[in-house]
Structure formats: structure tokens, C-alpha cells
C-alpha positions as CSV (number, residue, x, y, z in Angstrom):
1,X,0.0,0.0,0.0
2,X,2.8,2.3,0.7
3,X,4.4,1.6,-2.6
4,X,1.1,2.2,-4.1
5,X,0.9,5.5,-2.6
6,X,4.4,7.0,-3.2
7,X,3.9,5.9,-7.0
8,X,0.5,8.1,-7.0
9,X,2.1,11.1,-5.2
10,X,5.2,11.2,-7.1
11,X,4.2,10.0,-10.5
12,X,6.0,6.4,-12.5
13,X,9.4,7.3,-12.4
14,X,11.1,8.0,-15.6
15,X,13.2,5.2,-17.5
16,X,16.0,7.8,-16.7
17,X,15.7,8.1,-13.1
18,X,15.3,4.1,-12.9
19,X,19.1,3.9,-14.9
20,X,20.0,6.3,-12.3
21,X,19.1,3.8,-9.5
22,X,20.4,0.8,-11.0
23,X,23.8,2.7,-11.5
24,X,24.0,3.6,-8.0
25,X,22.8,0.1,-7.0
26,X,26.0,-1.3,-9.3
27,X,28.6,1.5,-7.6
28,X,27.1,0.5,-4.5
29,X,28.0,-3.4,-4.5
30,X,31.3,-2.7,-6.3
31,X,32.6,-0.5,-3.1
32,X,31.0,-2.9,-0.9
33,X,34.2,-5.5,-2.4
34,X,37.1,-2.6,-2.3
35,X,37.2,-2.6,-6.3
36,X,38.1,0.9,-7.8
37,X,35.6,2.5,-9.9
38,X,37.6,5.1,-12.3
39,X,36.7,8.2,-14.3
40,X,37.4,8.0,-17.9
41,X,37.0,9.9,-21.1
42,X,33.8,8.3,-23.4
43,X,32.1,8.8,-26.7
44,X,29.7,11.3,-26.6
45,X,26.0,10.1,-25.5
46,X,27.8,7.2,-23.9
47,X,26.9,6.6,-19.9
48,X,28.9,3.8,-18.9
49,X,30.6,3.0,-15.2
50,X,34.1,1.5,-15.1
51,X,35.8,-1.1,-12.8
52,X,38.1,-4.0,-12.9
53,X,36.3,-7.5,-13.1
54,X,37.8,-11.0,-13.7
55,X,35.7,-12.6,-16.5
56,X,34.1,-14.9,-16.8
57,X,34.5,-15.7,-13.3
58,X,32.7,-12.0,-12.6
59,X,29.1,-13.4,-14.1
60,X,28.9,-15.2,-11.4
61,X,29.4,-12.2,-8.9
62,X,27.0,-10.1,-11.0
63,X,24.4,-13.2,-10.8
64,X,24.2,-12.8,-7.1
65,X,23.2,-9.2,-7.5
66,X,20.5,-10.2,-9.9
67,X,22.2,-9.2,-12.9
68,X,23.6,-10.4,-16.0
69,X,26.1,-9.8,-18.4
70,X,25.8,-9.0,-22.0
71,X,28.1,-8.3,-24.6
72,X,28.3,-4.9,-26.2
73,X,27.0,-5.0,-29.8
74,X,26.9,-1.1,-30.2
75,X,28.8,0.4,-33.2
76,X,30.7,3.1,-30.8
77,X,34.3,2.7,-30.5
78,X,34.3,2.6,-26.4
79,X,37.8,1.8,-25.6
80,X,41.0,0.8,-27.7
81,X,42.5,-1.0,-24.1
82,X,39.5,-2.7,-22.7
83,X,36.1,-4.9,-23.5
84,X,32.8,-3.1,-22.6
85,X,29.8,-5.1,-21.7
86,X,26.2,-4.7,-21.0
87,X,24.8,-5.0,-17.2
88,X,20.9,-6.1,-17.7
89,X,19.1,-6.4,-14.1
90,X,17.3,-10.0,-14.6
91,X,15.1,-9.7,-12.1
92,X,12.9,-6.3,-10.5
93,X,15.6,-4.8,-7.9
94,X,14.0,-3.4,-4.8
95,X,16.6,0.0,-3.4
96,X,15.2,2.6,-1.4
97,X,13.8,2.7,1.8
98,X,10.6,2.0,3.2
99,X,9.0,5.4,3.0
100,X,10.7,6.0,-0.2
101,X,10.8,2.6,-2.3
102,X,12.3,2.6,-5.0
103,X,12.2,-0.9,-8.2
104,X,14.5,-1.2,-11.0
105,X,12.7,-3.0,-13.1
106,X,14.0,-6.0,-14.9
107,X,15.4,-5.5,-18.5
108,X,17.0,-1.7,-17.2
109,X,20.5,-1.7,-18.6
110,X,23.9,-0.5,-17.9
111,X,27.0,0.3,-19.8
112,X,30.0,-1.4,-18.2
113,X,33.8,-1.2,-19.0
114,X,36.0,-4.0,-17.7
115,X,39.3,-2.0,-16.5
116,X,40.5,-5.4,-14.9
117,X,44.1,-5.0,-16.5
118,X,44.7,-8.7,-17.5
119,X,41.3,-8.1,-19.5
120,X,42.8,-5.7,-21.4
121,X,43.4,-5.8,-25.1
122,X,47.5,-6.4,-26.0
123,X,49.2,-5.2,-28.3
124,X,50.7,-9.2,-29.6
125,X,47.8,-11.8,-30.1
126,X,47.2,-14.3,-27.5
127,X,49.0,-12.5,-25.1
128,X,47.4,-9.9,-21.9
129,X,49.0,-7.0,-20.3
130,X,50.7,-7.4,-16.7
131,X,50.6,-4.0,-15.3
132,X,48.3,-2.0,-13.6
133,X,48.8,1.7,-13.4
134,X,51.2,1.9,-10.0
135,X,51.0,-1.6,-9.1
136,X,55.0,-1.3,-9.6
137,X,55.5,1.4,-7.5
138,X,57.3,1.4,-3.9
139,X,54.0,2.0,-2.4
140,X,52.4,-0.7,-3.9
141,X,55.6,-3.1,-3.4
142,X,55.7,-2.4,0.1
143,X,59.1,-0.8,0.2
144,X,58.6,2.9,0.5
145,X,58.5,5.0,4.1
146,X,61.9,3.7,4.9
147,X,65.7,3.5,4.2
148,X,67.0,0.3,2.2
149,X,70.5,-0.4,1.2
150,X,71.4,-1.9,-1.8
151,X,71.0,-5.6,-0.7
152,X,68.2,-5.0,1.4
153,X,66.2,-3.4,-1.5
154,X,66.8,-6.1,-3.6
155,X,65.5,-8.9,-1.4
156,X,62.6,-7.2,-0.3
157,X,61.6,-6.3,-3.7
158,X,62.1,-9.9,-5.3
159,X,59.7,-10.7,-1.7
160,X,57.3,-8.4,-3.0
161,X,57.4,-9.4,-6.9
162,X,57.1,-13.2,-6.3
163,X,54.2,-12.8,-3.7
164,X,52.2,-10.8,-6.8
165,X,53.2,-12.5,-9.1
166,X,53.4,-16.3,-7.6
167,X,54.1,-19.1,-9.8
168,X,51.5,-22.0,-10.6
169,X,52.9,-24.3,-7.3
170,X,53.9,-21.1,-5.2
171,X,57.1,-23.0,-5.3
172,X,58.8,-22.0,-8.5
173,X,59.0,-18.5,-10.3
174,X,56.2,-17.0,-12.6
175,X,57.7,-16.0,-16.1
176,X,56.3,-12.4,-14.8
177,X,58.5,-12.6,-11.2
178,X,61.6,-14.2,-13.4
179,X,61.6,-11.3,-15.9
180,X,61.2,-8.3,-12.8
181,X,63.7,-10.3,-10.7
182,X,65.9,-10.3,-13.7
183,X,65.8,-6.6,-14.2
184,X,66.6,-5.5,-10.4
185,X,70.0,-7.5,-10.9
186,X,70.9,-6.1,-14.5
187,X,70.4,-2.4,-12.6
188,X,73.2,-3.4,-10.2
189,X,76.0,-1.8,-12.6
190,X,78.0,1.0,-12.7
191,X,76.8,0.6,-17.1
192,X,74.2,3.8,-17.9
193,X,72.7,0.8,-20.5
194,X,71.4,-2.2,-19.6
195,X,70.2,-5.1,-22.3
196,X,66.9,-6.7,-22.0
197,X,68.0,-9.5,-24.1
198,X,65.7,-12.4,-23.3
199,X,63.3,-10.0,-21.0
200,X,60.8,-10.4,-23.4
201,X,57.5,-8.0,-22.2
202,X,54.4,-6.7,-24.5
203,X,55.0,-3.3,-25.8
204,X,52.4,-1.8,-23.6
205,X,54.3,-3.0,-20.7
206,X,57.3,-1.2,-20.8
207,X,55.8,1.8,-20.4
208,X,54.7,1.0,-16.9
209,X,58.1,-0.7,-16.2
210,X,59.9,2.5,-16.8
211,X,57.4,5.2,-15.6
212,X,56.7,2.9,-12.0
213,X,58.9,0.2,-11.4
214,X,61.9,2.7,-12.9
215,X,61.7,4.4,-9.5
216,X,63.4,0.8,-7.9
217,X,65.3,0.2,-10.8
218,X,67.0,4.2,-10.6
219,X,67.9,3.7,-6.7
220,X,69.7,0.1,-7.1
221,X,71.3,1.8,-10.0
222,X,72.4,5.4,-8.1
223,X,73.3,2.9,-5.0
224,X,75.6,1.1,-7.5
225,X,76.7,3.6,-9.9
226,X,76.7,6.9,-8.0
227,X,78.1,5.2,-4.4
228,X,75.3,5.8,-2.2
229,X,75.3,4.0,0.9
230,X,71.1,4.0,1.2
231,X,68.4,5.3,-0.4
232,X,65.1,6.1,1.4
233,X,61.9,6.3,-0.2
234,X,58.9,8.7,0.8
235,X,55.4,7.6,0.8
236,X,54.4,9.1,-2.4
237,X,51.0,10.6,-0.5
238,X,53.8,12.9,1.3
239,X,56.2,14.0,-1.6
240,X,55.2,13.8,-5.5
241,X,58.7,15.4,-6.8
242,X,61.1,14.0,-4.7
243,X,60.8,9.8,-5.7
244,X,63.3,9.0,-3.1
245,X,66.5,10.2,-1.0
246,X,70.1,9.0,-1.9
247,X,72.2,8.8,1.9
248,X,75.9,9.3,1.7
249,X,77.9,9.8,4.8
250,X,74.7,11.1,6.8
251,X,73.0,13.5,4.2
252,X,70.5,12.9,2.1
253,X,69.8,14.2,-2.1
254,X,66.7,14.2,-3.3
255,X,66.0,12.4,-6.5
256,X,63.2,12.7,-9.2
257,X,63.0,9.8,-11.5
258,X,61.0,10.5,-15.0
259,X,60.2,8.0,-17.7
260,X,61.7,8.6,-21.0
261,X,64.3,11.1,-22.1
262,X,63.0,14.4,-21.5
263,X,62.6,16.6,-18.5
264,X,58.9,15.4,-17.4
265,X,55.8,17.0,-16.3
266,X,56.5,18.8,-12.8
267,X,54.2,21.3,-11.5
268,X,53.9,24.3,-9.4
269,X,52.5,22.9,-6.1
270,X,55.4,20.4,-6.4
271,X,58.3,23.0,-6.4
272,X,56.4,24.8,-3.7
273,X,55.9,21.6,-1.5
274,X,59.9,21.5,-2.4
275,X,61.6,24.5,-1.3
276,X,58.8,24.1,2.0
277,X,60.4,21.1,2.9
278,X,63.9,21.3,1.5
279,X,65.9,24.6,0.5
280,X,69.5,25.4,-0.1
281,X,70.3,27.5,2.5
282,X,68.1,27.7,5.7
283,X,67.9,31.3,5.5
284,X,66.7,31.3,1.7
285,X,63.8,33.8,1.4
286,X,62.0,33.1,-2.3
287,X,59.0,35.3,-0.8
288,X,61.1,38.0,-2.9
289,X,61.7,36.3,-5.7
290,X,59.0,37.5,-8.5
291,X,58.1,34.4,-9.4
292,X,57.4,33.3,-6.0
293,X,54.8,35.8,-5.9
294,X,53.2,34.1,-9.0
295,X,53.2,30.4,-7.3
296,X,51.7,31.9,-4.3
297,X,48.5,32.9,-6.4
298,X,48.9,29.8,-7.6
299,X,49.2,28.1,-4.6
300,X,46.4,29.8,-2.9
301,X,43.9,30.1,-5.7
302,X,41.6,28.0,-8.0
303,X,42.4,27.7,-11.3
304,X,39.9,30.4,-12.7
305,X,40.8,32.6,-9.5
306,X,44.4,32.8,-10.4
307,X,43.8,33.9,-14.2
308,X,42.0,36.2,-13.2
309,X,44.5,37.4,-10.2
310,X,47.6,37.0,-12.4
311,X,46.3,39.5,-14.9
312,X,45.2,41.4,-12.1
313,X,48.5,41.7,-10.3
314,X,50.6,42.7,-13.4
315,X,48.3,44.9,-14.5
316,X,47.9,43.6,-18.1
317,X,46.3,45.4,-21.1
318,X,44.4,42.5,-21.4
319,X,42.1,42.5,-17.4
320,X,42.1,46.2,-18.7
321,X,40.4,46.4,-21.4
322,X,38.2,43.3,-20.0
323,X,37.3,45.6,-17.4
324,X,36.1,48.2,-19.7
325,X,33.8,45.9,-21.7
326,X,32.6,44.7,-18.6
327,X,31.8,48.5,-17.4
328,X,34.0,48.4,-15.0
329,X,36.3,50.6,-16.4
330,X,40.1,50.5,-16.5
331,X,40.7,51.8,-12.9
332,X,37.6,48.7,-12.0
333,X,39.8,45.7,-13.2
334,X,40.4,44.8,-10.0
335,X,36.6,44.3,-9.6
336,X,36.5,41.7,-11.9
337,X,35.6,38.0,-10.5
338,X,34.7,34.6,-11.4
339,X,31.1,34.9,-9.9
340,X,30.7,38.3,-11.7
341,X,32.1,37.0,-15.0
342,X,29.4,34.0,-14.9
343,X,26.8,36.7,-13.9
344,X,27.9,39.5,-17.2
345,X,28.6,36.7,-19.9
346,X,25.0,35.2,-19.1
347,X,23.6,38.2,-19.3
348,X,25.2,39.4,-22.6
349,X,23.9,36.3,-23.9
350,X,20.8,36.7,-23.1
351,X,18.0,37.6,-25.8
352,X,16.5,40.9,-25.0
353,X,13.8,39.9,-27.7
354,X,11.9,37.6,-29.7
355,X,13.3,37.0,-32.6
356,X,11.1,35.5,-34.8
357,X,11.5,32.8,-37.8
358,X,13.6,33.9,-40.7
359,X,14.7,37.3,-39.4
360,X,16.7,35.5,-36.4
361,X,20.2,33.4,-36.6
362,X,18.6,30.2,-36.6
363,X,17.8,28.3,-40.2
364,X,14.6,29.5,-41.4
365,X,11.5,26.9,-40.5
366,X,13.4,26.5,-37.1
367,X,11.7,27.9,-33.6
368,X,12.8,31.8,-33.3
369,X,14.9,33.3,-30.2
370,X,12.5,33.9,-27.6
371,X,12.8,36.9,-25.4
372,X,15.0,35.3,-22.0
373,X,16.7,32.3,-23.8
374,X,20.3,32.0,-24.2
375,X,20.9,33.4,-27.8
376,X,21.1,30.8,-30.7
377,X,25.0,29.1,-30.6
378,X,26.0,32.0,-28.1
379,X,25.9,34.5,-30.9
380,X,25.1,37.4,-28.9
381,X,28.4,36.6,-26.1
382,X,30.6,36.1,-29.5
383,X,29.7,39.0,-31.2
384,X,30.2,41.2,-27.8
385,X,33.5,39.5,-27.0
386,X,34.9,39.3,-30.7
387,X,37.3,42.2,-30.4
388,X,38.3,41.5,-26.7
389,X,39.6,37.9,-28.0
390,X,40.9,39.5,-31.2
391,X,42.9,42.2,-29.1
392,X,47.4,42.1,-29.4
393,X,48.2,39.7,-26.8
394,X,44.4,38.0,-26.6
395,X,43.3,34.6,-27.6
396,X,40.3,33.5,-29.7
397,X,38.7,30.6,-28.1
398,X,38.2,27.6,-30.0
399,X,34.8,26.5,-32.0
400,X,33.8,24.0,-29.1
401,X,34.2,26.6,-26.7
402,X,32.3,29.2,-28.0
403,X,29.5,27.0,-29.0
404,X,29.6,25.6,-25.7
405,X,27.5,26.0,-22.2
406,X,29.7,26.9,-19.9
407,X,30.0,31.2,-20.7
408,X,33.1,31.4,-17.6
409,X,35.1,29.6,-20.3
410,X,35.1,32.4,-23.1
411,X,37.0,34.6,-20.4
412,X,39.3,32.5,-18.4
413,X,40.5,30.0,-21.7
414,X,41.7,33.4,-23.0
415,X,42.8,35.0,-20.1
416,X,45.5,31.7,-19.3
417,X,46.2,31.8,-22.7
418,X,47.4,34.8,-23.2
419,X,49.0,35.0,-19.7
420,X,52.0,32.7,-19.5
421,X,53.4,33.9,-22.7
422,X,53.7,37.6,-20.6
423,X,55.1,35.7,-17.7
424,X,57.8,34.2,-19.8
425,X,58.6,37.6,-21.6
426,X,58.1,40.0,-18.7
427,X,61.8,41.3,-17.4
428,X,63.7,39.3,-15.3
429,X,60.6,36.5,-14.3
430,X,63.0,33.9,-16.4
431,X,65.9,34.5,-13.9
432,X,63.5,34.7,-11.0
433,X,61.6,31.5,-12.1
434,X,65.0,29.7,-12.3
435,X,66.1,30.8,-9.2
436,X,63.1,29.6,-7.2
437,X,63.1,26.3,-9.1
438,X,66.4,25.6,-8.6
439,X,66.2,25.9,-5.1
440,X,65.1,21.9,-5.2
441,X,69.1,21.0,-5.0
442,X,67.5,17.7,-7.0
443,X,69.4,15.1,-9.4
444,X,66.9,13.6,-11.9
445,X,67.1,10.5,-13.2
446,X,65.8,9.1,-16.8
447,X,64.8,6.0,-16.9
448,X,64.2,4.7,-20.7
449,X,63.0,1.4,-21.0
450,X,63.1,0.5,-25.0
451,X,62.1,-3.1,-26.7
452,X,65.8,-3.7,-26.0
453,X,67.7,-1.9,-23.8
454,X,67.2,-0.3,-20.6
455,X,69.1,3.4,-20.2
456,X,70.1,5.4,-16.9
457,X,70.8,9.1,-17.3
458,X,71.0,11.5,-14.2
459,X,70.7,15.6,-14.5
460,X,71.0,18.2,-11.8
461,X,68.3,19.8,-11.4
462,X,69.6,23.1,-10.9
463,X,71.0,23.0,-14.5
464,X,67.5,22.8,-15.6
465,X,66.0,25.8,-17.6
466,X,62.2,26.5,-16.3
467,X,59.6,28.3,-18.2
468,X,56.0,28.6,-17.5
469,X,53.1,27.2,-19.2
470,X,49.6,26.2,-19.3
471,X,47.7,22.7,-20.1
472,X,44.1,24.2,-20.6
473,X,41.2,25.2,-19.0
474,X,39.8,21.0,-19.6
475,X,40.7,19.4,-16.1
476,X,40.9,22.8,-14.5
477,X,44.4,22.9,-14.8
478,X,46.5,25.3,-13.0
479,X,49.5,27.8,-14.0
480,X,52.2,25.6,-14.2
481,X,55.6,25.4,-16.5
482,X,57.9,23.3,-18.2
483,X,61.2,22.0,-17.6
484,X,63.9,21.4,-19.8
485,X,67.4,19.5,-18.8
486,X,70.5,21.6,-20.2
């Protein structure tokens, strides 16, 4: 009766809200067994949830939830790495509570990618990839938060390999243990190269050899080659530049081990976290520096806050003449927010009139503007904002952008586009920005693991040349910069 009643309050739910139940249902009974559900990029009109799964053993684990398992006959390209599958409940699933009931009926259907690595699609036929992002790490082989010396870090990393990777008997080796094994002896050498002759591994794997299990693979290497006594791993929650510490004689160097032969991706927040925790010279004051200034607005700020604060603080032509279109002013630009940027660019775009067919900007036969609607592909924001984007020093947005919904973006895309370029020309910021980085007294280490050959190369960091840069407003990426080994 009380089902009865809610459904004549509330009205049949929607097919809709009924996916939206059984999705929660599924993310509920995956956390319930510890399994990771992951973000992910998808087609477009594709809904789909994403954890690891064993098949076909999982069917039988979906079963007991009242599900089953379909394959995915769509024609979308999902994923090129792993299988997606359809979740169908088989039977009505009762959720809710008992004032609020809630049935999924059977035949509601979910999208479901199986991220379950050994699932994944390889690169050679027949075979499956090994690696997990991180599962090679120190954290996840149970070495890091303490000192090791050389002998030490091998044993307890062979421990560590042949307990995840056990052979059939859990007597002899795995071909996966034999091969990692393998590889923590060949980095024993004072040699810069190693060969991986008769390490054989899928393509797809060496990647995560070299970007995760590298970090291992550098410190038995700097141990060896470079005469360190220990090395001491952080937890990587703690420190995401430094990878570990080499000892020698009672003080420790900080190392940063990156994959491949360039400089790697390091960010502002890292060299911050850095000089906090580990400067030159105890009484080393960056707060002067005028590139600290900039990473303490980056520090303190969201992404969209610090555009807007950078431009701000340097007083750009850009926030300027922003200002003025904004009625502001150019005295006002310090008025200028992200709250009252979302507030102007909605209301520039708003219709002031109805438009009616075939004198408006949509294809005659097609409903007109309508006095209150957001104009017709954002027509009346480009228009207004045309020459602020076209300005000396401005950027123009791209086409998904200014067709897009979210109005913020036609500012702030342009504003940290057009502002690191200043940074990096602005009079002495490139010897400032230097200075502050280079108060991470850091060796890096390259770790380049190739189809046949394993390479070791270590920079100082301090020889590094540093300039800034910016990955996009997608992701709600912050100022950060670039790094280049000299």
C-alpha cells in the first residue's frame, strides 16, 4: 500500500531516473568488495561505469546481485585497451527505503567497462597485459616510508614481486617474477645501459616498467653507480617530486626519476611543496623572488581565480580592457571575478527579444529566439566579445568553446592563454623563475625502457632551464611550466 501511494504522489518514475538507480545500485555493491571504480573519457551520448572484473568468473558475482552480463554490440568505438559489456538487471531490484521505495525494473541496462588490466586488449595476439597503473611502485611493493641499502632493496623487492606475481605451485618463479627479478639484478652496474635481451614483455608494458617500477630500478642503480650508501623512499601521498632520497655519509639528495628522455611534467605545487620542505640555505627567502609571488597565487587560488588574479596583479592590457567591456572601467579591473564574469557573460547572452523565424540566426522553418533564452549558438556573447579575443596579446577561443555552455570559459580560456606567454617575456621572471626552481638541489634521473635496452641518465636539477606554461582550461588545470634538462 505504501508503494502504491508514493507511486500516485510522485508520478512512475522515468526510465531515466530508474538507470540512475540501478547505476547507483552497481557503484554500490562494487565498493561494498574494495574494487576501484575510475573516471574515464567516453564517446559522446555514452553513460557507462568502469571497474576491474575478472571474466568470466565476474558473471557469477554479478548473478548474485540479480544481474547479467551481456556483450556490447553497439557500433561506438568505447575503448581501444579494454572490453565493454552490457549490465541487464534480470530480475525487479527493490533499493530505497521503506517510506521511499524505490524498483528497477528487470530489462534496465547499464553500460559497463571492464578496466580489470589482464582483460585488457595487448598489443601481440594471445597474449594480456601485466601491469596496472602503479602496481610497480614502492608504495604498492611495500618498500617505501623507509631506508634500504642496496642488498636489502633487492630482497625485499624480489619478496614483493614473487608474492604478486606467484608461480602456478607457489614454489617456482612465474615467467612475470623471473623477468622483474631479472631486471633488479641487470640495474646493479656501474653501465648507464642495460640489455633486455631475453626480457621479453608486451609493448604496452614497458611503459609501466619504466614510468613505475623505474623508480626501484634508478635507486639500485644510483646505489651502484653513484656510491650511495642508502636510499630512502617517501610515501608518495607525502612528496610527488622527490621519488626518493640517496644517503651518503649522513645527508641525504633528493631524486626525481622520470620515464623517458626528456625533463617530465613537474608542476607548481610540487616546487612549492619543495623549497617548504627542502631549501639550499636555511635562511633562503624566495618570498622576494617575483616568481614566488606568481606560485603563491597559484598556490592559494583555483584555477579560474588565479587567471584572473595574475592579470590582475601585473596589471595587463588584457584584465584592462576586460574591465572596460565589462563596465568596469580600466581603474575597475580589480573588480572583476569569477562569480561576476558568470553573472555579465550570461547576461550578454541573453535575448532581450523575440526574434522571430527567418529574421533571427537560426535556419529559417526553425523555432525563433525567444525573449529570455540564451541566444542561438551563443551568438550574442561572440559578437560582444569578438574584439576583446581578437585584441594584441588576446586569444580566440576555440569553436567548441564558443558553441559551448559553460559562458566562464570564453573569459578565463583566454585569459590563461594569453598570460604565461607575458610571464615568460616580462623582465627578469625567467631568472627569477630559475632561481626559485632551482632551489630543489634535485638530481633527476631518466629511466628509458626500449624493446631492447634499458638506459640510466641523471641531471641536476639546478641545470635545468624552467619556463611557465599552461595545459588548458579542460581538467581545471592550474598555471604551471615546463622543464627542460640543459
Amino acid at each position: 500500500m505504501l508503494k502504491f501511494k508514493s507511486y500516485l504522489t510522485e508520478g512512475a518514475p522515468t526510465t531515466a531516473q530508474q538507470a540512475t538507480w540501478f547505476r547507483a545500485y552497481v557503484k554500490e555493491k562494487v565498493l561494498e568488495l574494495n574494487l576501484k571504480i575510475t573516471q574515464s573519457s567516453r564517446p559522446k551520448g555514452y553513460a557507462h561505469i568502469k571497474f576491474p572484473t575478472i571474466m568470466p568468473a565476474g558473471k557469477t558475482l554479478f548473478a548474485g546481485w540479480g544481474i547479467k552480463v551481456n556483450d556490447y554490440k553497439g557500433h561506438q568505438k568505447i575503448s581501444s585497451r579494454y572490453t565493454p559489456f552490457i549490465l541487464v538487471a534480470n530480475e525487479n531490484i527493490e533499493v530505497g527505503t521503506d517510506d521511499k521505495p524505490k524498483t528497477i525494473p528487470k530489462g534496465t541496462e547499464l553500460n559497463w567497462v571492464n578496466s580489470e588490466i589482464s582483460q585488457a586488449k595487448s598489443s601481440t595476439p594471445g597474449s594480456i597485459l601485466l601491469f596496472a597503473n602503479k602496481v610497480l611502485t614502492p608504495d604498492q611493493l611495500g618498500t617505501a616510508g623507509r631506508e634500504w641499502d642496496l642488498a636489502g632493496l633487492t630482497t625485499a623487492t624480489e619478496t614483493a614481486v614473487k608474492n604478486a606475481w606467484p608461480g602456478p605451485d607457489n614454489r617456482t618463479l612465474s615467467k612475470t617474477a623471473e623477468k622483474l627479478i631479472d631486471l633488479l639484478h641487470k640495474a646493479n652496474t656501474k653501465s648507464d645501459t642495460i640489455s633486455l635481451s631475453g626480457i621479453e614483455f608486451d609493448a604496452k608494458d614497458f611503459p609501466k616498467i619504466s614510468a613505475d617500477y623505474g623508480e626501484t630500478l634508478a635507486a639500485i642503480w644510483v646505489m651502484k653507480s653513484m656510491n650511495f650508501a642508502k636510499v630512502d623512499f617517501p610515501s608518495a601521498v607525502n612528496n610527488k617530486l622527490i621519488d626518493f632520497y640517496g644517503i651518503k655519509f649522513g645527508a641525504k639528495y633528493p631524486f626525481s626519476v622520470k620515464s623517458g628522455t626528456t625533463g617530465g611534467k613537474v608542476t607548481v605545487m610540487n616546487i612549492i611543496r619543495a623549497i617548504k620542505s627542502r631549501a639550499k640555505t636555511r635562511d633562503y627567502k624566495a618570498d622576494g623572488e617575483l616568481a614566488y609571488q606568481v606560485f603563491k597565487i597559484v598556490e592559494e587560488m583555483t584555477m579560474k581565480e588565479q587567471m584572473i588574479a595574475l592579470h590582475q596583479k601585473f596589471d595587463t592590457p588584457t584584465i584592462k580592457a576586460l574591465a572596460k567591456l565589462m563596465g568596469h572601467g580600466p581603474s575597475g579591473a580589480n573588480e572583476i571575478t569569477v562569480e561576476r564574469i558568470d553573472a555579465w557573460t550570461k547576461e550578454q547572452n541573453t535575448v532581450k527579444k523575440d526574434v522571430w523565424n527567418g529574421k533571427g540566426r537560426r535556419p529559417k522553418g526553425k523555432k525563433g529566439e525567444l525573449k529570455g533564452d540564451q541566444s542561438y549558438k551563443n551568438h550574442l556573447l561572440v559578437a560582444k566579445m569578438k574584439s576583446w579575443h581578437a585584441m594584441k596579446g588576446g586569444s580566440q577561443p576555440k569553436a567548441a568553446t564558443l558553441l559551448g555552455n559553460d559562458l566562464v570559459r570564453f573569459v578565463i580560456t583566454s585569459l590563461g592563454q594569453s598570460i604565461y606567454p607575458l610571464l615568460n617575456t616580462m623582465p627578469g621572471m625567467a631568472e627569477s623563475l630559475t632561481n626559485v626552481a632551482r632551489q630543489v638541489a634535485m638530481i633527476q634521473i631518466n629511466v628509458n625502457v626500449k624493446t631492447n635496452s634499458l638506459t640510466f641518465k641523471s641531471n641536476f636539477f639546478k641545470k635545468a632551464d624552467f619556463k611557465f606554461a599552461w595545459a588548458g582550461y579542460s581538467g581545471g588545470n592550474a598555471l604551471g611550466f615546463t622543464m627542460k634538462m640543459s
